[in-house]
C-alpha positions in Angstrom: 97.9 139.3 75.2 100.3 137.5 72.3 98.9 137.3 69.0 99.8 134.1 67.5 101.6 133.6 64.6 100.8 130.4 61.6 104.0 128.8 60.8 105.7 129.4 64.5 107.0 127.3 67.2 106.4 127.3 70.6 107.7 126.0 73.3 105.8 123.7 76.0 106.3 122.7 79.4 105.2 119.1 80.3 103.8 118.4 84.0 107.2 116.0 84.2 109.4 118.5 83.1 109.7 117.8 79.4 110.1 120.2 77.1 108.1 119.4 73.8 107.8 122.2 70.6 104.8 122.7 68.3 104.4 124.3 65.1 101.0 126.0 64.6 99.4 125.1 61.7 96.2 126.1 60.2 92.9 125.7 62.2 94.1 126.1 65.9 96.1 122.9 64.6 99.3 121.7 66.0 102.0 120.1 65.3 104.3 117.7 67.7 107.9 117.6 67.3 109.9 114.7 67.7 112.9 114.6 69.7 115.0 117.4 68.6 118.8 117.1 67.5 120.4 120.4 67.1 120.2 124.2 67.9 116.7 125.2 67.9 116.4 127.4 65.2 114.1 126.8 61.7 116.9 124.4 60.0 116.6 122.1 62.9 112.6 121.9 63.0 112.7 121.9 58.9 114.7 118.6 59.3 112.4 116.8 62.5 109.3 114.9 61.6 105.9 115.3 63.9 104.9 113.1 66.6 101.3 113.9 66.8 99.0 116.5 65.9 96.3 118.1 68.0 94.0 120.8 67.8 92.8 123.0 70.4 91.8 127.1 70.7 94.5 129.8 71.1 94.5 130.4 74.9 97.7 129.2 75.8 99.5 131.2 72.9 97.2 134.6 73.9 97.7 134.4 77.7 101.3 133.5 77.1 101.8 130.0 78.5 103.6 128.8 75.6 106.0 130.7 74.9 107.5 131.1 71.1 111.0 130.1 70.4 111.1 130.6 66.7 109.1 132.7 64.6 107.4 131.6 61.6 109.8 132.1 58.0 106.4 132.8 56.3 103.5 133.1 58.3 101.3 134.1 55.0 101.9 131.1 53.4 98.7 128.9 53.9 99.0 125.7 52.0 102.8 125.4 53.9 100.7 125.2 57.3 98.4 122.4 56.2 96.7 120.0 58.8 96.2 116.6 58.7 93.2 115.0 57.1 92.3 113.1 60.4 93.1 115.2 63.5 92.0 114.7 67.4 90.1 117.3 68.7 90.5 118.7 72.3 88.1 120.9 73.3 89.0 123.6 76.0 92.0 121.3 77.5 88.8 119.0 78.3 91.1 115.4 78.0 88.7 113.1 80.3 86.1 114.3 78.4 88.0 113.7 75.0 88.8 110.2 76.2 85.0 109.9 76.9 83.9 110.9 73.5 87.0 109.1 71.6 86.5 110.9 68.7 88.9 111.9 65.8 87.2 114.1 63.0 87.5 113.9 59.5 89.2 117.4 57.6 86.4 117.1 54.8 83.0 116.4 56.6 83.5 116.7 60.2 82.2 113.2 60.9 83.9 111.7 63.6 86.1 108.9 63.0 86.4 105.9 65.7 
């Protein structure tokens, strides 16, 4: 089982054959990179802006179905790794039933946001 690792990036394989790269952030958050320009190494992802952030648990980093491309430059270093303050939640790789719910949730409180 991989261990995963806050500040990293991993690589994902889209159902259309896309690539697309996430940082992990704190939380089981992630972050979505935009379209990349460069060698992927740190200086590259340091430079791109995210596309979206998501949150979900740690399976597909433990079981190995994303695999990492970059390690994190300081995986210690909490307040770097921050998430959001409004954040979708997906909930085991559930979508349909994230669509049904349509909730975001507030950082702070928890509430969900429409």
């Amino acid at each position: 089982m991989a261990k995963y690792e806050l500040g990293a990036i991993y690589k994902i394989n889209g159902r259309s054959g896309e690539l697309y790269y996430v940082r992990l952030l704190t939380n089981d958050c992630y972050g979505v990179f935009s379209s990349l320009e460069g060698e992927l190494n740190e200086e590259t992802f340091a430079q791109t802006h995210y596309r979206l952030y998501f949150s979900c648990n740690s399976f597909p980093i433990k079981r190995g179905i994303w695999g990492k491309v970059v390690s994190s430059p300081d995986s210690t270093d909490i307040a770097r790794w921050q998430r959001p303050q409004y954040l979708a939640n997906f909930a085991n790789f559930n979508m349909k039933l994230f669509l049904d719910q349509c909730r975001v949730f507030h950082e702070e409180d928890r509430k969900s946001v429409v």
